[in-house]
N, C-alpha and C positions, 0 to 999 in steps of 0.2 A: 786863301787857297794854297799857296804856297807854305805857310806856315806850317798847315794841315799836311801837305805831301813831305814834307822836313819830318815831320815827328813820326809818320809812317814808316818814311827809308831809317831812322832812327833806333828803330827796333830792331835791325840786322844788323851784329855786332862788327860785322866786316865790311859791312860799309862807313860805320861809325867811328873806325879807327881804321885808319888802312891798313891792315897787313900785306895787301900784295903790293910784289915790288914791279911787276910788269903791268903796264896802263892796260891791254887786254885782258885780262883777269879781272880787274876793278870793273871794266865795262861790263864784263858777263854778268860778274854780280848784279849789278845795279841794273841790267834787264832784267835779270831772274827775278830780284825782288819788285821790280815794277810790272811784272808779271802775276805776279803771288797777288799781290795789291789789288788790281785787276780783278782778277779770278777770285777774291776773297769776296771783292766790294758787291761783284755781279754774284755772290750767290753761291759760288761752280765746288767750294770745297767745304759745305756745312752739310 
């Protein structure tokens, strides 16, 4: 399971290398995309 959510956040290049330099930016991302993930897995954006 964990492997699996790794290779998902993975595919967002800004999480995968941090560009931001402020820890609040990183977090937003990293909701947005476990957001997307979400909304992808359930269906909500095909």
């Amino acid at each position: 399971v964990v492997e699996r959510s790794h290779s998902w956040l993975n595919r967002f290049r800004r999480l995968l290398i941090r560009w931001e330099k402020k820890a609040e930016n990183y977090i937003a991302m990293l909701h947005f995309a476990c957001a997307w993930i979400t909304f992808r897995s359930a269906g909500l954006f095909e």
